[in-house]
C-alpha positions as CSV (number, residue, x, y, z in Angstrom):
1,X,102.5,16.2,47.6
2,X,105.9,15.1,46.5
3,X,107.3,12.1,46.7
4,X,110.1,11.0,49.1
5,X,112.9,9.6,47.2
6,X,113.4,6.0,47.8
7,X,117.1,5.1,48.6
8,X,118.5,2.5,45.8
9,X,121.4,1.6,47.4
10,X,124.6,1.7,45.1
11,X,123.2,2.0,41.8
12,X,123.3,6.0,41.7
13,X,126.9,5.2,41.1
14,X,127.3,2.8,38.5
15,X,125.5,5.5,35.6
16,X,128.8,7.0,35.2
17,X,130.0,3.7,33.7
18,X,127.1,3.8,31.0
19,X,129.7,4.8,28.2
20,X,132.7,2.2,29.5
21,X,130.5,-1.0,30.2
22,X,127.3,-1.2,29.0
23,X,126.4,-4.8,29.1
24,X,127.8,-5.1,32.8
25,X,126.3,-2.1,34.0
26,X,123.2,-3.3,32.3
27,X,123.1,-6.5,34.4
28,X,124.3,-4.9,37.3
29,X,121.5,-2.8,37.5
30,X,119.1,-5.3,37.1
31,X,120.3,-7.4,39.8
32,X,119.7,-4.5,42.2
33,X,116.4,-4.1,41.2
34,X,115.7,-7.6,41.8
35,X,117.1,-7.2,45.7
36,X,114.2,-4.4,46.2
37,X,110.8,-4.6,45.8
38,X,109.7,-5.6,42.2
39,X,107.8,-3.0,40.0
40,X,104.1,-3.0,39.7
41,X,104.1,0.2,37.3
42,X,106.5,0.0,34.4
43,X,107.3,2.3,31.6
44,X,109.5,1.4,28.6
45,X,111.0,4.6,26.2
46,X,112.3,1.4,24.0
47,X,110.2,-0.1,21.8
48,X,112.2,-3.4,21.6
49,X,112.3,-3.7,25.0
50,X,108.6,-3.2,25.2
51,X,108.8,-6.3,23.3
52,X,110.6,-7.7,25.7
53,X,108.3,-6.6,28.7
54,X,105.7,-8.2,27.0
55,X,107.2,-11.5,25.8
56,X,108.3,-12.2,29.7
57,X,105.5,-11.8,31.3
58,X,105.8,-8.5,32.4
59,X,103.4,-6.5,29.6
60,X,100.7,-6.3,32.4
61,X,102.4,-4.3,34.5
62,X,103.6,-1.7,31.8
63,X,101.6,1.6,32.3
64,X,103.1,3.5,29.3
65,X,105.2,3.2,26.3
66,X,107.3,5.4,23.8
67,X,105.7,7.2,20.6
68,X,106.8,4.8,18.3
69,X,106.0,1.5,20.0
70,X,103.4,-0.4,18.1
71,X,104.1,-3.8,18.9
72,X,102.5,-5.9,20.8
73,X,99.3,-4.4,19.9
74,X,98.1,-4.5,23.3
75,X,100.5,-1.2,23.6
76,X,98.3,0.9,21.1
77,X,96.1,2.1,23.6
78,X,98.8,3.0,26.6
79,X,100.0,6.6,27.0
80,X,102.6,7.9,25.1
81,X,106.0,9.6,26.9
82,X,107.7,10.9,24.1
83,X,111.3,8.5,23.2
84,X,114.9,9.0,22.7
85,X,115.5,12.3,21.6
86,X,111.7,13.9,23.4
87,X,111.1,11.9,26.5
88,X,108.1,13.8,28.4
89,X,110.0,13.8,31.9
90,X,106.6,15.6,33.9
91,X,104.6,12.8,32.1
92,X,106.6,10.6,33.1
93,X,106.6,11.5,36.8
94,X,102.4,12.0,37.0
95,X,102.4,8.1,35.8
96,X,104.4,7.2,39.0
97,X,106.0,4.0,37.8
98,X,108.4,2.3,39.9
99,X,110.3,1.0,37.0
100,X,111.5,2.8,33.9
101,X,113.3,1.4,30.9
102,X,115.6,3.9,29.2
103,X,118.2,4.2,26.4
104,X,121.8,3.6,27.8
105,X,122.7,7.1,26.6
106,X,119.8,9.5,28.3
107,X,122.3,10.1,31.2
108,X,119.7,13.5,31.7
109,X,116.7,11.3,31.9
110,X,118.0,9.1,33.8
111,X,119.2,11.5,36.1
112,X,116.2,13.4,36.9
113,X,114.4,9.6,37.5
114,X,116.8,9.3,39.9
115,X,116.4,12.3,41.8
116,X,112.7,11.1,41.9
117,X,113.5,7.7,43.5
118,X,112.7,5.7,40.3
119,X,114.4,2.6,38.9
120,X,115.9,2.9,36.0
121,X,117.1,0.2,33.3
122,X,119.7,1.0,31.0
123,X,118.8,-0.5,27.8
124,X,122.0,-0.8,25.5
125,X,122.0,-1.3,21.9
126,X,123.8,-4.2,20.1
127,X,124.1,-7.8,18.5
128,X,121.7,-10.9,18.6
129,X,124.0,-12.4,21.9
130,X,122.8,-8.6,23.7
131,X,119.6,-9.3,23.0
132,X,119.7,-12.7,24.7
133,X,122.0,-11.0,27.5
134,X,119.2,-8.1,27.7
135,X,116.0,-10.4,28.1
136,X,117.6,-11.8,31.4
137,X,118.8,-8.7,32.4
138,X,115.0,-7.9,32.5
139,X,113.8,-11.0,33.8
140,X,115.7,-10.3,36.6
141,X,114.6,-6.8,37.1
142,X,111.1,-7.3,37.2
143,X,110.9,-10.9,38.7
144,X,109.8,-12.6,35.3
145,X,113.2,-15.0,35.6
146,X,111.1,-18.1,33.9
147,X,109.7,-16.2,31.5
148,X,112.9,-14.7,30.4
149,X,114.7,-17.7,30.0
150,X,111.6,-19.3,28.5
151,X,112.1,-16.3,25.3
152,X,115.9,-17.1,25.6
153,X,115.7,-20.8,25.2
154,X,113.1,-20.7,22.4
155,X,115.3,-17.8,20.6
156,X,118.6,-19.7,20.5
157,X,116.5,-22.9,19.2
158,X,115.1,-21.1,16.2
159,X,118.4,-19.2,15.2
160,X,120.2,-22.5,16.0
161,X,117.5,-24.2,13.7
162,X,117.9,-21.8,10.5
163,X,121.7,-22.0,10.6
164,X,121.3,-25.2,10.1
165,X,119.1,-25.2,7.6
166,X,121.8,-23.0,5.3
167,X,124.7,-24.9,6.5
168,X,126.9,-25.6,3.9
169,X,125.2,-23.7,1.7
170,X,126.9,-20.7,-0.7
171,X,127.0,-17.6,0.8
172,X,126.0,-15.3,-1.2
173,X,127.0,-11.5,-0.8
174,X,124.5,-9.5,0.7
175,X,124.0,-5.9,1.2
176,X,121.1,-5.2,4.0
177,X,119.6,-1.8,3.7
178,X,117.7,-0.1,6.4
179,X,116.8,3.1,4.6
180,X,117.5,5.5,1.3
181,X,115.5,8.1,-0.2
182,X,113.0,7.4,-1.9
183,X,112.6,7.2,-5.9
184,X,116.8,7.6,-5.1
185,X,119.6,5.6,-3.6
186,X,120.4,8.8,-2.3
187,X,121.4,8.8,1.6
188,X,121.3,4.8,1.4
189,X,122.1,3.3,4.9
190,X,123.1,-0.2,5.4
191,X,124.2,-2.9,7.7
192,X,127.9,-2.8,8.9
193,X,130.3,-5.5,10.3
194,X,128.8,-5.3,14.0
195,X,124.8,-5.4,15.6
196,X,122.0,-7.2,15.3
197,X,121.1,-6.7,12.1
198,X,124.7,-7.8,10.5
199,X,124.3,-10.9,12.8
200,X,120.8,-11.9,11.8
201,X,122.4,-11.8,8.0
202,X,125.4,-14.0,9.3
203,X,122.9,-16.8,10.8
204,X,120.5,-16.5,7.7
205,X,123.4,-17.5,5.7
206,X,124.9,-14.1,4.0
207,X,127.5,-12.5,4.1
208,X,127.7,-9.1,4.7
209,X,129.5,-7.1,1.6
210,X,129.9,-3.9,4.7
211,X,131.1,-6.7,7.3
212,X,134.8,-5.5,7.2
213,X,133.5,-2.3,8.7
214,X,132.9,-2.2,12.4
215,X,129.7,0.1,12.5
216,X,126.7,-0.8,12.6
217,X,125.6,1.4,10.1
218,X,127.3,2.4,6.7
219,X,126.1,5.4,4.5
220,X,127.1,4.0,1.5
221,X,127.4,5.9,-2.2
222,X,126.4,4.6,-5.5
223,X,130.4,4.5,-6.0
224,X,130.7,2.1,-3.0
225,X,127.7,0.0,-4.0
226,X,128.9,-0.9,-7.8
227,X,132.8,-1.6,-5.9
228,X,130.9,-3.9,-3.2
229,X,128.8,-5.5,-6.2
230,X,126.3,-7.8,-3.7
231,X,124.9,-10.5,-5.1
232,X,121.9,-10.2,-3.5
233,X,120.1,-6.7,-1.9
234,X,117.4,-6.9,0.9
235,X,116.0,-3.9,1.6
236,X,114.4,-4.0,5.4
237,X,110.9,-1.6,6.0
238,X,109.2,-1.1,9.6
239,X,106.0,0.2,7.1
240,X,104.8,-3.1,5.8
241,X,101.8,-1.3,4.0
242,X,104.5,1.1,1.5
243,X,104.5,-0.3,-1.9
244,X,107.9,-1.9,-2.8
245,X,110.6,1.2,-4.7
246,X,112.6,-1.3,-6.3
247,X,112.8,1.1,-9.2
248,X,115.4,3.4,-7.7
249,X,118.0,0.4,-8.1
250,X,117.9,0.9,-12.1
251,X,121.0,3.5,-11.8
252,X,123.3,1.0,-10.7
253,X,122.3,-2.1,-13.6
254,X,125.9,-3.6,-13.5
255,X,125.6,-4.5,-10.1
256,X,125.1,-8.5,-10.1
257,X,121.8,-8.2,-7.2
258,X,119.8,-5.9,-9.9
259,X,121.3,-7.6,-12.9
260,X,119.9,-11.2,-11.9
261,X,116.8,-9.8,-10.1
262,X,117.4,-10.4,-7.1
263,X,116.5,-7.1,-5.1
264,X,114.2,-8.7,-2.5
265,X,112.2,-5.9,0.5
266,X,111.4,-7.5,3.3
267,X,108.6,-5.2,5.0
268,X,107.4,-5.7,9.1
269,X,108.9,-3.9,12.3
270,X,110.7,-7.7,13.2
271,X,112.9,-6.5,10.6
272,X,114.2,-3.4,12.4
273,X,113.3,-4.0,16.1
274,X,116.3,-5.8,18.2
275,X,113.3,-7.8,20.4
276,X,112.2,-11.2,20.7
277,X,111.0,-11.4,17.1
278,X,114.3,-11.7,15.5
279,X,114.3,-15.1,15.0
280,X,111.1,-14.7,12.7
281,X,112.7,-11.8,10.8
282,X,116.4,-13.8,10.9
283,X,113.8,-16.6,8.7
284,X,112.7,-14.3,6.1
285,X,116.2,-12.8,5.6
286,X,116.9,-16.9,4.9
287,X,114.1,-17.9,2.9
288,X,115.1,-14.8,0.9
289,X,119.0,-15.7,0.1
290,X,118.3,-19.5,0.2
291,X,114.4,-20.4,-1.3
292,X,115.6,-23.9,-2.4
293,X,116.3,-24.5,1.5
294,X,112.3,-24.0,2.3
C-alpha cells in the first residue's frame, strides 16, 4: 500500500533556493523539521554528516548510510543506498525513514523524497565555521540540540587550543594535496583559498601557497608547483593502510618541501571528511608543520 504524503508545510518551496543560499536554507529547513514530529528512522547519503548523526546523539536512529561511509564503525553493518552521483531512490523508499540527509545539489533526489512525504536535509559543502553551522542545523532537526552544541563547544575548544599552540610561530608555505596519480604528480589536486580543508591549514599554522585562489580545489601542474615552491607538502589519504608514494615528488627536486625533506602524508579519513573529527586531523596537519610545538 502506498504511503500518503505527509504535508511539510512551507519547506517544498524553499529547494529552489538550494543554489542562492545554502547555509540559510540549510538552517531553515532544519528548523521546520524540528516544528514536526522528530525522526525515528534516518538515512544519511553524506558520510560526514553521518559523522555528525552519530557524534549528536542521533547514530541510533540512523537506518542506513551511503556506500562510502565507514566511520563510525557502528555504520559498517547498515544498508547501503548508493551516494552522490548513484543514490538507490526505491531503496531508499522500502527503508521508510522519516528523515533523509542529502547533498545540497541532488535537487532530483530530493524531489522524488518529497513527493513521498519525506524530510529532507540539505547538506552543503564548505569551511570549518559550516561545519559548526551544520552540526546545529542537525541538532535541531532531529531533536539532539545538547548534543549538538556539546560537538560544537568541544570543536571550537580544540581548534582554539592548536592556534594557540602555533601562535607566533613562522608560517611556513604549505601545499595540501588531496590526490595525484600515482608513481606521477600527474592530475595533482590540492587545497585552494576557500573550504575546510584550506581552513584546517590556516588554524594549524600554514599558509596556503593556492590560498589567493578562491576554489576549493586547484589542479595544479608541475609548472605551477616549482613557481608556488612550498616549503612544506602534506599529502592527505582516506586509505591509511597504502604505503606512502613519496617517490613521485623526485621530478620536481628544486622545490624547497622535497629539497629539505619535508614531504610529510598524513593517512586517515579525518583528513578528508568535513565531520566532527577535524579538530584531530586540524592537530596532525600542526604537529606536521610545527614538531618543536609538541
Amino acid at each position: 500500500m502506498s504511503r500518503r504524503p505527509r504535508k511539510l508545510g512551507t519547506v517544498p518551496k524553499w529547494i529552489r533556493y538550494w543554489g542562492q543560499s545554502p547555509l540559510l536554507v540549510l538552517l531553515l529547513l532544519a528548523t521546520a523539521l524540528h516544528a514536526q514530529k522528530l525522526p525515528t528512522r534516518i538515512i544519511s547519503i553524506v558520510p560526514a554528516a553521518t559523522e555528525m548523526l552519530f557524534a549528536i546523539g542521533a547514530g541510533p536512529r540512523v537506518v542506513a548510510v551511503s556506500s562510502f561511509d565507514r566511520e563510525p564503525a557502528e555504520v559498517r553493518t547498515l544498508p547501503n543506498v548508493g551516494a552522490l552521483l548513484d543514490p538507490d531512490v526505491e531503496k531508499i523508499l522500502s527503508l521508510r525513514p522519516d528523515l533523509v540527509v542529502v547533498y545540497g545539489t541532488q535537487r532530483d533526489l530530493s524531489q522524488q523524497l518529497e513527493r513521498a512525504g519525506i524530510a529532507r536535509f540539505g547538506y552543503v559543502h564548505g569551511g570549518l565555521s559550516d561545519i559548526l553551522k551544520t552540526l546545529t542545523a542537525l541538532g535541531a532537526a532531529t531533536g539532539d540540540t545538547d548534543g549538538a552544541q556539546r560537538v560544537v563547544t568541544a570543536l571550537g575548544a580544540s581548534l582554539d587550543a592548536i592556534r594557540a599552540k602555533v601562535a607566533g610561530r613562522p608560517r611556513p608555505r604549505t601545499l595540501l594535496v588531496f590526490g595525484h596519480e600515482p608513481g606521477t604528480l600527474r592530475n595533482l589536486y590540492a587545497s585552494g583559498g576557500v573550504g575546510f580543508l584550506h581552513d584546517m591549514l590556516d588554524v594549524a599554522g600554514g599558509e596556503d601557497v593556492f590560498g589567493d585562489i578562491a576554489r576549493e580545489s586547484v589542479q595544479a601542474t608541475t609548472e605551477q608547483l616549482i613557481t608556488r615552491a612550498p616549503d612544506v607538502v602534506i599529502e592527505l589519504r582516506a586509505d591509511d593502510e597504502a604505503p606512502p608514494d613519496l617517490d613521485a615528488w623526485t621530478v620536481v627536486p628544486s622545490i624547497p618541501a622535497v629539497r629539505n625533506h619535508r614531504v610529510v602524508v598524513l593517512a586517515g579519513s579525518e583528513m578528508v571528511t568535513a565531520g566532527p573529527r577535524v579538530a584531530k586531523a586540524t592537530e596532525r596537519i600542526a604537529r606536521a608543520l610545527h614538531p618543536e610545538a609538541y
